[in-house]
TORKOLZA-926706 format. One record per atom (N, C-alpha, C): x, z, y. Coordinates in steps of 0.2 Angstrom, whole numbers, plus 2048, in hexadecimal, padded with zeros to 3 digits. Each point is the difference from the previous one (the first is absolute). Layout:
<recs>
XZY;...
</recs>
This chain:
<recs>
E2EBA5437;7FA8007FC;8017FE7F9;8037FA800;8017FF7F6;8058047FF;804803803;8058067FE;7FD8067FD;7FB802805;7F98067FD;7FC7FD7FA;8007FA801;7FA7FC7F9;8038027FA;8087FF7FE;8048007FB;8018077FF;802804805;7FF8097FE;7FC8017FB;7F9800805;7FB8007FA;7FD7FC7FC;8047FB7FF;7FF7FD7F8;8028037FB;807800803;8068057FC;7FD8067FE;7FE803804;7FE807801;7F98007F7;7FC7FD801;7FB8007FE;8017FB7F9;8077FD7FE;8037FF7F9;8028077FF;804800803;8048087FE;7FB8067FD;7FA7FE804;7FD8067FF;7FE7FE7F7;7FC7FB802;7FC7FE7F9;8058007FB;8057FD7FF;8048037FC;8028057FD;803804806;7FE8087FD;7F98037FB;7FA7FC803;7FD8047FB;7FF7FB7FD;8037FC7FD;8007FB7F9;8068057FD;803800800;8088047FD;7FC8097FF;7FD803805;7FF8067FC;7F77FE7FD;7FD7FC7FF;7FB7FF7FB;8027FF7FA;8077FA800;8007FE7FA;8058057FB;804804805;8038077FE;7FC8047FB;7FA801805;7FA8077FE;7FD7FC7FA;8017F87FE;7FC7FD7F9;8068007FA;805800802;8078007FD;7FF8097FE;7FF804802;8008077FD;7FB8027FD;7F97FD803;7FA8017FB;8017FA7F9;8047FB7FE;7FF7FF7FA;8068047FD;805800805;8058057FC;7FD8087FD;7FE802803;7FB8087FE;7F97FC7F9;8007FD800;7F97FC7FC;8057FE7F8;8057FD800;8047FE7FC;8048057FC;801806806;8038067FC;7FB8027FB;7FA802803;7FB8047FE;7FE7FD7FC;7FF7F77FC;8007FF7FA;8038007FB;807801804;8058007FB;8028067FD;7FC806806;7FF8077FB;7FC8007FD;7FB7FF801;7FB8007FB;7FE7FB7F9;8057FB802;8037FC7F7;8048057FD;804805802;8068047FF;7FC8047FB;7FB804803;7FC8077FD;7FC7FE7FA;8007F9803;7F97FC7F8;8057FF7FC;8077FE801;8037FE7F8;804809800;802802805;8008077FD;7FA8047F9;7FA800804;7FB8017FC;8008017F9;8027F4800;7FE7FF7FB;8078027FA;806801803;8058027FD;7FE8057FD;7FE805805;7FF8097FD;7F97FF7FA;7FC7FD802;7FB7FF7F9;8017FC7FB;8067FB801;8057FC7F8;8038057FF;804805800;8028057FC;7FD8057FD;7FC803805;7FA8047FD;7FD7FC7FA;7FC7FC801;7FE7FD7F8;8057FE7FD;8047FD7FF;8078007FD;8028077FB;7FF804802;8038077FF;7F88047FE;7FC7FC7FE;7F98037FE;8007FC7FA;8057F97FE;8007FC7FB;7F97FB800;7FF7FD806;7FB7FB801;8047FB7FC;8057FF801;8047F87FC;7FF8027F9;7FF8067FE;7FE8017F8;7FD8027FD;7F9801803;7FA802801;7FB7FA801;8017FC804;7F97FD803;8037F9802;8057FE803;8037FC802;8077FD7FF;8017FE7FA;8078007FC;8047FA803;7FC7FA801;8057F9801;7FE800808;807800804;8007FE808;7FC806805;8018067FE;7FD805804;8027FF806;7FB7FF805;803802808;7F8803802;801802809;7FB807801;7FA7F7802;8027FC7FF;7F87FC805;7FD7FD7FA;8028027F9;7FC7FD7F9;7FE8077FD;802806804;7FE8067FE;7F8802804;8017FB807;7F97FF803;7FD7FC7FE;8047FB7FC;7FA7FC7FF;7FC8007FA;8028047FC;7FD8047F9;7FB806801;802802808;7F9806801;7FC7FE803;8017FA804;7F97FC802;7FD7FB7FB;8047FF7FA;7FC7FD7FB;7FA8067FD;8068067FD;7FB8077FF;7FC801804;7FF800809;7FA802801;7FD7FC801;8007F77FF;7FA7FC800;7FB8027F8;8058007FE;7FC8027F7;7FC803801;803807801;7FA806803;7FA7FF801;8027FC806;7F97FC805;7FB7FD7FD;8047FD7FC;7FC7FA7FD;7FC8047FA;8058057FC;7FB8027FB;7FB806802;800804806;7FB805802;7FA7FB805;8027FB803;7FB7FD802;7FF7FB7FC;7FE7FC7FB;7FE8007FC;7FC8037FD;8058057FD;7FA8057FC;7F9803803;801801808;7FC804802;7F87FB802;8057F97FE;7FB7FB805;7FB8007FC;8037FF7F8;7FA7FE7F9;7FC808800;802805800;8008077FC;7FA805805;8037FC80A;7FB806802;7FE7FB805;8027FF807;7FE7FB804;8067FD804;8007FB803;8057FE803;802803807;7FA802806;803808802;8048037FF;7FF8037F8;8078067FE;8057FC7FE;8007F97FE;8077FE7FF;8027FF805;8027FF807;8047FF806;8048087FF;7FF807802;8028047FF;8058017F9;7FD7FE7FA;8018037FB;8087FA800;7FE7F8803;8077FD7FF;806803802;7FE802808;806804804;8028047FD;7FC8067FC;8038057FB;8047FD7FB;7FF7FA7FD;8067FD7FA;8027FE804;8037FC804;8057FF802;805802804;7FD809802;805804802;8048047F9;7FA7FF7FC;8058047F9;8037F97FE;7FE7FB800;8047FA7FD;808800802;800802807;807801808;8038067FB;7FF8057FF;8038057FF;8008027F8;7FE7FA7FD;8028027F7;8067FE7FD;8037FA802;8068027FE;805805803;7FF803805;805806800;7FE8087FD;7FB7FD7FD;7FE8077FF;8027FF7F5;8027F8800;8027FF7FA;807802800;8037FC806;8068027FE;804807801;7FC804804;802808802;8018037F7;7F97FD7FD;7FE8057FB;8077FD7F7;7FE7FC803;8057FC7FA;809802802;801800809;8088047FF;7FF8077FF;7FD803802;7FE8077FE;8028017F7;7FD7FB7FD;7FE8027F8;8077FD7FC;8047FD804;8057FB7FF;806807804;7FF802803;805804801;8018087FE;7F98017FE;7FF8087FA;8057FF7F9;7FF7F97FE;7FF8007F8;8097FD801;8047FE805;8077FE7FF;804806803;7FF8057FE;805809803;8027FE7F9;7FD8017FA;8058027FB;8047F97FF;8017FC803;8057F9800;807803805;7FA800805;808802806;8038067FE;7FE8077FD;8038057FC;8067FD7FA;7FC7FA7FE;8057FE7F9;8057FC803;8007FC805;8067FC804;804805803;7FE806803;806806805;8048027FA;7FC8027FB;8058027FA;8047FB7FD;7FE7FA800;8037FB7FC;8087FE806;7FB800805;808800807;8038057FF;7FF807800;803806800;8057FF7F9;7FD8017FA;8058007FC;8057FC7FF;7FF7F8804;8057F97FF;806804805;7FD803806;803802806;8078047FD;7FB8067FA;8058057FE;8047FE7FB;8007FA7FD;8047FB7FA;8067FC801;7FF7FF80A;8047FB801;7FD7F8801;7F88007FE;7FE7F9800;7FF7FE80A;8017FB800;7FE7FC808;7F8802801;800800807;7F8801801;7FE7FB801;8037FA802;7FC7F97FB;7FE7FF7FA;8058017FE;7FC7FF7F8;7FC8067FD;7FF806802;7FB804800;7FA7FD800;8017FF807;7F97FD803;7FC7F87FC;8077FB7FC;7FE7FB7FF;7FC8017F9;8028067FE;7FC8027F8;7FC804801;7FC802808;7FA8047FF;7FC7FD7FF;7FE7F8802;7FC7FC7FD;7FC8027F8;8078017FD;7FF8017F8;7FC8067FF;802806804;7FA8057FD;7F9804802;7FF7FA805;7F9801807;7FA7FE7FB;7FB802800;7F97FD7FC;7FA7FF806;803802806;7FA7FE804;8037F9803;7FD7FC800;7FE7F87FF;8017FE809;800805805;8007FD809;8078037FE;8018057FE;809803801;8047F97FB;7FF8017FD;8037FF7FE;8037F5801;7F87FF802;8027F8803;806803805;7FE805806;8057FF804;8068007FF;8038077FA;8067FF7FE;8057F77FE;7FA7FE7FB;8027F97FE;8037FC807;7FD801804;8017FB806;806804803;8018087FE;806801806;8067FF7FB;7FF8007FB;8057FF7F9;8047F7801;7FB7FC800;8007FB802;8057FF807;7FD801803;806801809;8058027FE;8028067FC;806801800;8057FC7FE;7FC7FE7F8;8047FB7FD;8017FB803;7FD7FE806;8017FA805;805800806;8028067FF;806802806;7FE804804;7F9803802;7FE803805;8048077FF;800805806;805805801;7F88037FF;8038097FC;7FA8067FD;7FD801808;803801806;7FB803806;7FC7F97FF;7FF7FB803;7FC7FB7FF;7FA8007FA;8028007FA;7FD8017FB;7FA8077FF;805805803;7FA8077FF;7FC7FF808;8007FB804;7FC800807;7F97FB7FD;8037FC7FC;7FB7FC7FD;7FC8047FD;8018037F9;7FE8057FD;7FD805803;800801807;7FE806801;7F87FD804;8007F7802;7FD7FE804;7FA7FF7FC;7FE8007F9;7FB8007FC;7FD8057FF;803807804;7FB8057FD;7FF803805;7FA806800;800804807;8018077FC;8018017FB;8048057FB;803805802;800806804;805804802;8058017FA;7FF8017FB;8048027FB;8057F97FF;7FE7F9802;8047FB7FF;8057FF806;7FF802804;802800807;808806800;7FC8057FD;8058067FE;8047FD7FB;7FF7FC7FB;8067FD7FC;8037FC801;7FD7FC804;8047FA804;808804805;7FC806802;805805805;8058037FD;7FF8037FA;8058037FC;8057FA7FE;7FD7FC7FA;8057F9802;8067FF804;7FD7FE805;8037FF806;808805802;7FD8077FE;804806802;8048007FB;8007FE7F9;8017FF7FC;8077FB800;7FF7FB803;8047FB800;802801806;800803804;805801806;804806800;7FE8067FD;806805800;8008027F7;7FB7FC7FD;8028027F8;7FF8087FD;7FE803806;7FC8077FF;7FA801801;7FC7FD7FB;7F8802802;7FA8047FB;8068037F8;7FC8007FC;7FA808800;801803806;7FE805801;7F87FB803;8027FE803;7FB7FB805;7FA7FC7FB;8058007F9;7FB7FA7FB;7FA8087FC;806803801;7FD8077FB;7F7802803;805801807;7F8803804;7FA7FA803;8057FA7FC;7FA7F9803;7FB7FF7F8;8048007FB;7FD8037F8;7FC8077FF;7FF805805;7FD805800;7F97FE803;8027FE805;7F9800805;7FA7FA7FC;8047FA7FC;7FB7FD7FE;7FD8027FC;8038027FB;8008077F9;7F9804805;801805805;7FA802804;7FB7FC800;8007F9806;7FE7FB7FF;7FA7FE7FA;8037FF7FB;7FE7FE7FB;7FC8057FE;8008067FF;7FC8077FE;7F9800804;8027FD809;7F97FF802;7FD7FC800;8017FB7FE;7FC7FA7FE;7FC8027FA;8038017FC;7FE8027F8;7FB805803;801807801;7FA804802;7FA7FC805;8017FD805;7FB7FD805;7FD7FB7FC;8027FC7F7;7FE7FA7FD;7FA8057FC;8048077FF;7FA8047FA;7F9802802;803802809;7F9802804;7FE7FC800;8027F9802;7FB7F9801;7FA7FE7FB;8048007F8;7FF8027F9;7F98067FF;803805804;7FA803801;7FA7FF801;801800806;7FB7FF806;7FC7F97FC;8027FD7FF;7FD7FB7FC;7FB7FE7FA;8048087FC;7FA8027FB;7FB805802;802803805;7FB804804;7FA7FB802;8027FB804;7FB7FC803;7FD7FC7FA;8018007FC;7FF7FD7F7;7F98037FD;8038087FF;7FA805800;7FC7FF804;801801806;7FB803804;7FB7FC800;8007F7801;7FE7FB7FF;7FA8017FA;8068017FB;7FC7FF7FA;7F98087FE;802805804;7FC805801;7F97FF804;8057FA807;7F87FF804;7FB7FC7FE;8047FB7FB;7FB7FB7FC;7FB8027FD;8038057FB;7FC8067FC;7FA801803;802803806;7FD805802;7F87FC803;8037F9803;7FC7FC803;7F97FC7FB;8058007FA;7FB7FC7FA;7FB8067FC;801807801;7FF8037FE;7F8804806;8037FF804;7F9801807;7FC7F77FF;8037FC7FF;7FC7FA7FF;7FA8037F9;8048007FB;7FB8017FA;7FB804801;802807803;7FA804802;7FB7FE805;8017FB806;7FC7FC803;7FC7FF7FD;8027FB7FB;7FD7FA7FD;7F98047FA;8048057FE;7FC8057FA;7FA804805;802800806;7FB806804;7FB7FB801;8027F9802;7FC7FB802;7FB7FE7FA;8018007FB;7FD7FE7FC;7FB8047FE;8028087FF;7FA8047FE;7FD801806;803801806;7F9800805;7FA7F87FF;8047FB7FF;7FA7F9800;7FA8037F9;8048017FB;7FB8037F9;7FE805802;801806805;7FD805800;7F87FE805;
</recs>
């Protein structure tokens, strides 16, 4: 009989232990699967945050809007100051101007445009910053080109294009790859930097040529037809600045036509009004 009592003691440890051992297994895999999964999803957010520090980066946020200590969580923190501003200056206004009703709405609307106006600063200012530096990078591919054809190093090509840039972003950047070289850093490094401030197709293309440049020393065809497309480049800027131009005087006139038009149905108003009350 106590031989039977201890079976089933026995029995009834063994058992309970086993499902202590596959519970504590099954909790051992669910933090394991738990731990992965934030470790993914820390992964994708600083991924994220990587791929939108370059993007701004190569929009020229660090030389545009945010010069000293750029990183992407002060570039949050600068658009949620812009769209408190917002906030504050459309629900204000609306509180004094119409009713506090239309200010709750009217807030949410500045603070969405508050959210999305620095990039619609900085879009517009790389855009206008990357039109007006073609005839710089034209002057740098020839200024490379001819050193190339002379016998000059394509470092030192490169360390004196500072010299002949007049756009103000190119040419900071030059300074600073100028700068690296003279500090020992090797031209691939130096044009990856260079190339990391602009979203430029035509600087991206120079940085490329460069490159081909210093590794098989045959690329003056490459500079010729990289000097050609900006040269195009440049033609349609200039045309797309004159229709801008245009278009601009146009809505000038028209403006200045409808005012006419509008002060001149006023006076008649006023002139009809008058002789009908004396008539």
């Amino acid at each position: 009989m106590e031989q039977i009592l201890i079976i089933v003691v026995a029995s009834a440890i063994a058992f309970l232990w086993a499902i202590a051992i596959r519970e504590g297994w099954s909790f051992a895999q669910r933090f394991a699967a738990k731990a992965a999964k934030e470790w993914n999803e820390n992964e994708k957010r600083l991924d994220r945050l990587q791929a939108k520090d370059i993007t701004l980066r190569k929009k020229g946020v660090d030389y545009f809007l945010i010069k000293d200590n750029f990183s992407c969580e002060k570039w949050y923190e600068y658009k949620a100051l812009s769209a408190l501003i917002g906030a504050i200056i459309l629900f204000g206004g609306m509180s004094v101007s119409v009713s506090r009703t239309a200010a709750i709405p009217a807030g949410v609307v500045g603070a969405v445009v508050g959210w999305f106006m620095l990039d619609i600063i900085l879009n517009a200012e790389n855009k206008s910053s990357n039109d007006k530096m073609l005839s710089d990078i034209m002057e740098v591919s020839r200024s490379i080109l001819y050193g190339n054809r002379s016998g000059q190093y394509i470092a030192d090509s490169l360390k004196n294009a500072c010299t002949i840039v007049e756009n103000d972003r190119l040419k900071t950047a030059l300074i600073q790859m100028r700068i690296h070289l003279e500090s020992g850093a090797n031209l691939r490094d130096a044009l990856s930097e260079l190339a990391s401030h602009f979203d430029n197709p035509e600087i991206d293309a120079l940085c490329t040529v460069i490159r081909s440049l210093q590794e098989t020393g045959q690329a003056n065809d490459a500079l010729d037809t990289l000097k050609e497309n900006v040269q195009r480049e440049q033609k349609t800027v200039n045309e797309a600045s004159v229709n801008h131009i245009r278009s601009k005087m146009q809505m000038a006139c028209f403006a200045c036509f409808t005012g006419s038009i509008i002060g001149f149905m006023y006076i008649m108003i006023q002139f009809l009004q008058n002789a009908m009350t004396e008539f």
